[in-house]
Kinemage of the C-alpha trace (Angstrom):
@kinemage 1
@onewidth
@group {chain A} dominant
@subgroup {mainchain}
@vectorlist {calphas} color= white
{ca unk a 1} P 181.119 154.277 77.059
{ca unk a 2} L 180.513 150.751 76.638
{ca unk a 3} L 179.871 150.585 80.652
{ca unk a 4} L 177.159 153.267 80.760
{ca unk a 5} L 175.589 152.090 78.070
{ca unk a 6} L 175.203 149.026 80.083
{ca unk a 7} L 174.319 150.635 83.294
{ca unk a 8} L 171.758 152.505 81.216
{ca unk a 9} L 170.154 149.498 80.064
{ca unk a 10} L 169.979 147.734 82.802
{ca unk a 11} L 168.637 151.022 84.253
{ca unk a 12} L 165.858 150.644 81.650
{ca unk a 13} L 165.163 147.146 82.180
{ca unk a 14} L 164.447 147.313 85.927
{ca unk a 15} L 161.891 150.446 85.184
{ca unk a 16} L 160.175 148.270 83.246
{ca unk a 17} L 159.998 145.174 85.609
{ca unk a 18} L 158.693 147.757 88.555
{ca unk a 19} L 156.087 149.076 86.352
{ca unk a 20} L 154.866 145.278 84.956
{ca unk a 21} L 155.097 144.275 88.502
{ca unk a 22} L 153.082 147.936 89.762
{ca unk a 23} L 150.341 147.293 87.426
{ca unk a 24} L 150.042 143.523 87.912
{ca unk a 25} L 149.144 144.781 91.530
{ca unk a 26} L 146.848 147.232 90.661
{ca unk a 27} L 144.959 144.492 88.998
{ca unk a 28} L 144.951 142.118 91.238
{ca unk a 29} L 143.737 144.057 93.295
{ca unk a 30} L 141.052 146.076 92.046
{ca unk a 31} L 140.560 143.677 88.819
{ca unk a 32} L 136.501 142.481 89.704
{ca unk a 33} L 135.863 146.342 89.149
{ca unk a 34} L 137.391 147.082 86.173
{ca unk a 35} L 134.622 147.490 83.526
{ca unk a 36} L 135.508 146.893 79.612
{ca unk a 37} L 135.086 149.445 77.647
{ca unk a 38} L 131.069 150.763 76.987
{ca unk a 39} L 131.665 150.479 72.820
{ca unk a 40} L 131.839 146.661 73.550
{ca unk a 41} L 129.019 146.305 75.377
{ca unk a 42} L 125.431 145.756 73.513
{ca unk a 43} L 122.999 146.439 76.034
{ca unk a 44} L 122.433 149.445 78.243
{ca unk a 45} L 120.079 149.618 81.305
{ca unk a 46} L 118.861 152.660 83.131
{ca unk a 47} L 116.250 152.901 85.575
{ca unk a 48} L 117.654 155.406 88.798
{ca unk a 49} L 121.253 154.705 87.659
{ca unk a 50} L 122.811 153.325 84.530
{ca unk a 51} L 124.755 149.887 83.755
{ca unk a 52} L 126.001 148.717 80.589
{ca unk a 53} L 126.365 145.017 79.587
{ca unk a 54} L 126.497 142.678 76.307
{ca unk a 55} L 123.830 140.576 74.874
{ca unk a 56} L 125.244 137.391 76.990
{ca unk a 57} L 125.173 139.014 80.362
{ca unk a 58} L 122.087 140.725 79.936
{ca unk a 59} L 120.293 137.186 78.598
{ca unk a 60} L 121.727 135.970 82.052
{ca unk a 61} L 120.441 138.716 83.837
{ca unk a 62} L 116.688 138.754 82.267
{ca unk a 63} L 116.416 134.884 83.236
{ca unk a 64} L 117.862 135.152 86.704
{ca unk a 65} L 114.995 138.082 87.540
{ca unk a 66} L 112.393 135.992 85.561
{ca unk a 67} L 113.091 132.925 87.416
{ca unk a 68} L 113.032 135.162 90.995
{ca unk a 69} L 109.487 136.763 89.985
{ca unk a 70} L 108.076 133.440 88.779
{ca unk a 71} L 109.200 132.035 92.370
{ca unk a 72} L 107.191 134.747 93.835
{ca unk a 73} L 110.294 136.037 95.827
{ca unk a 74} L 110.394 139.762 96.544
{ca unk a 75} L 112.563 142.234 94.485
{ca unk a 76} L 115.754 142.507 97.355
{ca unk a 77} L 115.931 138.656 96.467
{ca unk a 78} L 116.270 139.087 92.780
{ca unk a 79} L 119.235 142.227 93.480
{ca unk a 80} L 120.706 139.579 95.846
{ca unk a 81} L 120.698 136.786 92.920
{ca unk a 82} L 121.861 138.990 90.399
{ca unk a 83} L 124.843 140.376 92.798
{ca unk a 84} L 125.915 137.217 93.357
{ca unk a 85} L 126.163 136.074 89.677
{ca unk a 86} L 127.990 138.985 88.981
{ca unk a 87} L 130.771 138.142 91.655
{ca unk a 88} L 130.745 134.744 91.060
{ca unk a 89} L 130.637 134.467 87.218
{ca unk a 90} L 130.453 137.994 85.471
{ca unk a 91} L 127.026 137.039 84.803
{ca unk a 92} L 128.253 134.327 82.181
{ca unk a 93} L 127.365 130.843 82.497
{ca unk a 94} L 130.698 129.254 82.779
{ca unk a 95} L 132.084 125.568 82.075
{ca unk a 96} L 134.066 125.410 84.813
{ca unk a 97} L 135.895 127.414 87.432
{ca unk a 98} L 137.427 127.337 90.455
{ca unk a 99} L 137.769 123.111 91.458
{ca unk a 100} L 134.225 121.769 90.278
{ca unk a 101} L 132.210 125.221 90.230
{ca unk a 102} L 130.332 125.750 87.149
{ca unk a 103} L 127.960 128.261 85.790
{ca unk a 104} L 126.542 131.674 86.805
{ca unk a 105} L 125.990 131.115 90.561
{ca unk a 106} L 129.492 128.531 90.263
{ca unk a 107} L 127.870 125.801 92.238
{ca unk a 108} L 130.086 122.834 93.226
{ca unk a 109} L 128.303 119.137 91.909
{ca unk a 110} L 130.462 117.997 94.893
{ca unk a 111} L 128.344 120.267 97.107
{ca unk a 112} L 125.234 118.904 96.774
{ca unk a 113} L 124.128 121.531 93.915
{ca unk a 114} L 123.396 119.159 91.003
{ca unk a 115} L 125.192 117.503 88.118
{ca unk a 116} L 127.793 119.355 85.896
{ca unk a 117} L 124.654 120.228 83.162
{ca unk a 118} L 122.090 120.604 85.704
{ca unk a 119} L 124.121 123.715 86.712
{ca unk a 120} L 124.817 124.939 83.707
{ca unk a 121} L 121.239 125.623 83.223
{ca unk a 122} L 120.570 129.200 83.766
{ca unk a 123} L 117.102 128.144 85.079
{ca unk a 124} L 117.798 125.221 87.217
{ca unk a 125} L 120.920 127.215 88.742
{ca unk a 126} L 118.796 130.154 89.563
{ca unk a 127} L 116.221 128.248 91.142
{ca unk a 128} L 118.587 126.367 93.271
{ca unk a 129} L 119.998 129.662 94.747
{ca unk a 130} L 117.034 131.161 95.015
{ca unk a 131} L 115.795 127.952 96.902
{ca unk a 132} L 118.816 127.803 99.017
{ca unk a 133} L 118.290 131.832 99.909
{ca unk a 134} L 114.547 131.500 100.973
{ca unk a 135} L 116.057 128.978 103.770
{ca unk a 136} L 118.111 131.536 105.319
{ca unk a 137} L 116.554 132.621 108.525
{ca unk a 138} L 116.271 136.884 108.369
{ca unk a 139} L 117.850 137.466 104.780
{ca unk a 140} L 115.805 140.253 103.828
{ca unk a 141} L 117.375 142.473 106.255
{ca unk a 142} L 121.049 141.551 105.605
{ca unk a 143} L 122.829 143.844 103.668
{ca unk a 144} L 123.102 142.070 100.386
{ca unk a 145} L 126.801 140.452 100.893
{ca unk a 146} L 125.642 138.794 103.583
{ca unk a 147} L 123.255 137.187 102.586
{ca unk a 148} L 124.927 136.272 99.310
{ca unk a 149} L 127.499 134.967 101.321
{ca unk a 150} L 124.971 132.752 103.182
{ca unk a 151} L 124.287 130.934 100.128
{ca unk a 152} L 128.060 130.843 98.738
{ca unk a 153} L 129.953 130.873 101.838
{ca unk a 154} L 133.102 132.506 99.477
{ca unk a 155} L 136.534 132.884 100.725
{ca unk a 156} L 135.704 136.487 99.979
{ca unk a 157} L 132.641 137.592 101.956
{ca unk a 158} L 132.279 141.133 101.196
{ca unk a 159} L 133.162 140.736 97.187
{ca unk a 160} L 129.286 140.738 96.983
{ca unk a 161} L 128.810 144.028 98.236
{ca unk a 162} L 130.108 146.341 95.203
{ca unk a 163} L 127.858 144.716 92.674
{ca unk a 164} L 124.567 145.839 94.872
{ca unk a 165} L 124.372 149.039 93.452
{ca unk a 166} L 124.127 147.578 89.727
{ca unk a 167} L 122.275 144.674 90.543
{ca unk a 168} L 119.287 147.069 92.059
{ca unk a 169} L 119.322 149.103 88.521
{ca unk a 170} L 118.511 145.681 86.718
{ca unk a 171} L 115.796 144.465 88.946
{ca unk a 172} L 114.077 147.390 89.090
{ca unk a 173} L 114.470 147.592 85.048
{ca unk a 174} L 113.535 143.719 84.486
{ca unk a 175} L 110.852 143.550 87.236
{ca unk a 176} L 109.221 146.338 85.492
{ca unk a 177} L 109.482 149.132 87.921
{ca unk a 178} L 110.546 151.246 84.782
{ca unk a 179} L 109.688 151.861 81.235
{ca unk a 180} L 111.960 151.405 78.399
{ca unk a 181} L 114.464 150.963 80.731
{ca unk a 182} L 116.352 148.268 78.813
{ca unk a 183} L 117.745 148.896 75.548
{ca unk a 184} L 120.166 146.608 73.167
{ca unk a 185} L 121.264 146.367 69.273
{ca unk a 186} L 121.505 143.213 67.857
{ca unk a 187} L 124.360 142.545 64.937
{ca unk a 188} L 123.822 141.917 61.640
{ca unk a 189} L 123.701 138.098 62.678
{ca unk a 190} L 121.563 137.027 64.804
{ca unk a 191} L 122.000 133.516 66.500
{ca unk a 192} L 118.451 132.606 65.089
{ca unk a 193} L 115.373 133.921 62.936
{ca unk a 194} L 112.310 133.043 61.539
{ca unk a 195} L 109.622 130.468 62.487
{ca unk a 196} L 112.086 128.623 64.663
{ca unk a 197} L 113.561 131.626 66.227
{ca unk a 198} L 109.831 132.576 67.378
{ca unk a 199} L 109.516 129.295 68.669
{ca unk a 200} L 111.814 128.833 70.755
{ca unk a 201} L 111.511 132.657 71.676
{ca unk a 202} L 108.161 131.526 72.581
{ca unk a 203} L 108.761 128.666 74.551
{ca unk a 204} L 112.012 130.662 76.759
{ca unk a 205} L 109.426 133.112 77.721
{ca unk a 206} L 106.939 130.382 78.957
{ca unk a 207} L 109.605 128.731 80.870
{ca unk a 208} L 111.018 132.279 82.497
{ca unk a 209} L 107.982 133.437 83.327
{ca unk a 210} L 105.479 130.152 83.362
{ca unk a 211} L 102.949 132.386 81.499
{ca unk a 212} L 99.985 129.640 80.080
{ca unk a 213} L 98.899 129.441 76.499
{ca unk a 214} L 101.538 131.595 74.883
{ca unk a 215} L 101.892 130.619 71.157
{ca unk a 216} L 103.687 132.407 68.554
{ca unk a 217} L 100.779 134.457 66.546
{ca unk a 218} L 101.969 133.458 62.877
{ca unk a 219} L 105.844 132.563 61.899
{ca unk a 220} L 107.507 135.076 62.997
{ca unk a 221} L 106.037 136.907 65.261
{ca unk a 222} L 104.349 136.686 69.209
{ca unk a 223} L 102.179 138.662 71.530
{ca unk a 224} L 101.295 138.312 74.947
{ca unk a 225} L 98.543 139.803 76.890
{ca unk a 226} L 99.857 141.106 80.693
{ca unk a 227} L 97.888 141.564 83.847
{ca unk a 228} L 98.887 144.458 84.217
{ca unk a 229} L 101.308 147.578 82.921
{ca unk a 230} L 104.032 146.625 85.258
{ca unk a 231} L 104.297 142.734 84.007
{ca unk a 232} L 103.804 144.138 80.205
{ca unk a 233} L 107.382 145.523 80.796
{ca unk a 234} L 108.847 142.876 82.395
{ca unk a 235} L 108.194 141.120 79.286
{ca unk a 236} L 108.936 143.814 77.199
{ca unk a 237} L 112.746 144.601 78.717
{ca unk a 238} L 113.088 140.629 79.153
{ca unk a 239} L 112.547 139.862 75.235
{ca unk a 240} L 115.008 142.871 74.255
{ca unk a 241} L 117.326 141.660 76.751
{ca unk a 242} L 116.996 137.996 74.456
{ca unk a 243} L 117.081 139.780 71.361
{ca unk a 244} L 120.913 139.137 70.326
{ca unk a 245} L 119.996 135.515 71.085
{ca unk a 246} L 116.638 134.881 69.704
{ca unk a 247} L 117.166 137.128 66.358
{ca unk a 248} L 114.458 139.353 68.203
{ca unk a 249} L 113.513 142.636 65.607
{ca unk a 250} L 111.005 144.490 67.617
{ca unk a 251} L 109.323 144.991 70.341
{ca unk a 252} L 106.246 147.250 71.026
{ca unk a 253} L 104.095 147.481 74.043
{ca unk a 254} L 101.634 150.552 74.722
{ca unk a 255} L 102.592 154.038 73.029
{ca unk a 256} L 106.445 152.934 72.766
{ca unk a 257} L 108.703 150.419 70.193
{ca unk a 258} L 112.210 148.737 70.506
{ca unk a 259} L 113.554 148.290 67.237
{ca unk a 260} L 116.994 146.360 66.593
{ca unk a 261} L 117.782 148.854 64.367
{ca unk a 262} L 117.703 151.753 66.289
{ca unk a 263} L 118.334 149.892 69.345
{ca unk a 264} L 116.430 152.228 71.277
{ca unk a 265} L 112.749 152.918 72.207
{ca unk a 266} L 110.349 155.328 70.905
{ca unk a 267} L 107.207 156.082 70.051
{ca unk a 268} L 105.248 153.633 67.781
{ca unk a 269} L 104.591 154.730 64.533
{ca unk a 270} L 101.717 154.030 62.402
{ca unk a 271} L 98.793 151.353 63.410
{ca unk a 272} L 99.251 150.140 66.911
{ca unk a 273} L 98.974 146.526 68.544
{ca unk a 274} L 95.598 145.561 70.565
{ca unk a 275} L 95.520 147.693 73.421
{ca unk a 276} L 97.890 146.036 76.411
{ca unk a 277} L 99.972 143.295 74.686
{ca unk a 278} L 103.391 143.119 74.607
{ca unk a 279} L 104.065 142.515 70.579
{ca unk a 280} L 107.837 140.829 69.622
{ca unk a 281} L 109.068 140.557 65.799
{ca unk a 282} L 111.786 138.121 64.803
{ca unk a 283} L 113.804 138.567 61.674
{ca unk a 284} L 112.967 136.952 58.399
{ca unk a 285} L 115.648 134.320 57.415
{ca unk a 286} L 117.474 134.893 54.426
């Protein structure tokens, strides 16, 4: 009795090591696609396909498309950037990483990218890779790993690749190819509200998009006046895509409204905005 009870355990125990060991390979290797699940993520995008990401990661992404526009670089360069940040960071701007690579793009300071905080500057990074892409000779026709890969020269040249598909839903969502394409609820926290969250709401936008004489219209609240209906939502999806961080409440350009409440768009009740600005509400403090 006493022996089979053994043999039964140890029966047991080596089940259990093959299946830890069986799903610690499944991981491994298909671990860069797993996706959490969609209840934890704040922000949804759809524009031709649909991708789901929270309030950090869609801040990220916003800046990383603002930065390509404002560079005057065309959209496949923008899919490209925002491809590569998702390999190479999850979209997050990291403190550190593999040896010295930090941030979304996880540039090396021994490499020639910049200092340690230079990197971590969602701006500055983004301009350096963008700036580093525009130098290499026939990128626009290179499927989108390669010419990530280009620019990174990873160990792991095709990892690029299976964020393509994603990346293309967010640019053409945060270029403004689409309308209320980008939606996202904010908690009952914000990171920042009133007059100092419009400010620096304010000022984010100016340096994302180097618009000229934006100012926030009283304390807590901003509007900007597009050239057109395209760049109205590329403003639009960029300051709901900053709402969790900039204690954003609403946003309302033409017939429609974000509201963090809802956290979706729809039609705008009651007395409308000047025709063609792009109209953003912070929350009161207290």
């Amino acid at each position: 009795m006493w022996v089979r009870t053994r043999a039964t355990v140890a029966g047991g125990v080596v089940l259990i090591l093959v299946a830890v060991i069986a799903i610690w390979l499944v991981v491994r290797q298909v671990g860069d696609d797993l996706r959490l699940p969609l209840l934890a993520r704040k922000c949804t995008v759809q524009a031709d396909g649909r991708v789901a990401l929270d309030a950090d990661q869609m801040a990220n992404a916003a800046t990383i498309a603002a930065i390509g526009a404002k560079r005057g670089m065309p959209e496949r360069a923008v899919v490209v950037a925002l491809a590569t940040a998702y390999q190479e960071s999850g979209l997050r701007n990291l403190a550190d990483g593999d040896r010295d690579s930090v941030g979304l793009f996880q540039q090396r300071p021994s490499q020639g990218w910049g200092t340690p905080a230079q990197i971590r500057d969602p701006r500055y990074a983004a301009n350096r890779f963008y700036a580093a892409l525009k130098k290499v000779r026939g990128w626009e026709k290179m499927r989108v790993t390669d010419a990530a890969q280009r620019v990174q020269r990873s160990a792991f040249p095709e990892a690029y690749q299976k964020w393509a598909d994603d990346s293309e839903v967010l640019t053409r969502a945060l270029l403004g190819d689409a309308s209320g394409a980008v939606t996202c609820t904010v908690g009952r926290t914000p990171a920042m509200q009133g007059a100092a969250a419009a400010a620096q709401l304010t000022r984010n936008l100016v340096l994302d998009w180097g618009l000229k004489g934006t100012e926030p219209a009283d304390g807590t609240r901003l509007a900007v006046t597009p050239s057109d209906q395209r760049d109205g939502w590329r403003y639009a999806h960029w300051l709901v895509s900053h709402a969790q961080d900039h204690g954003v409440k609403r946003v309302r350009f033409g017939e429609l409204e974000w509201t963090a409440r809802g956290g979706a768009w729809g039609r705008v009740d009651g007395q409308r905005d000047p025709a063609g600005q792009v109209v953003a509400e912070v929350f009161n403090e207290g």
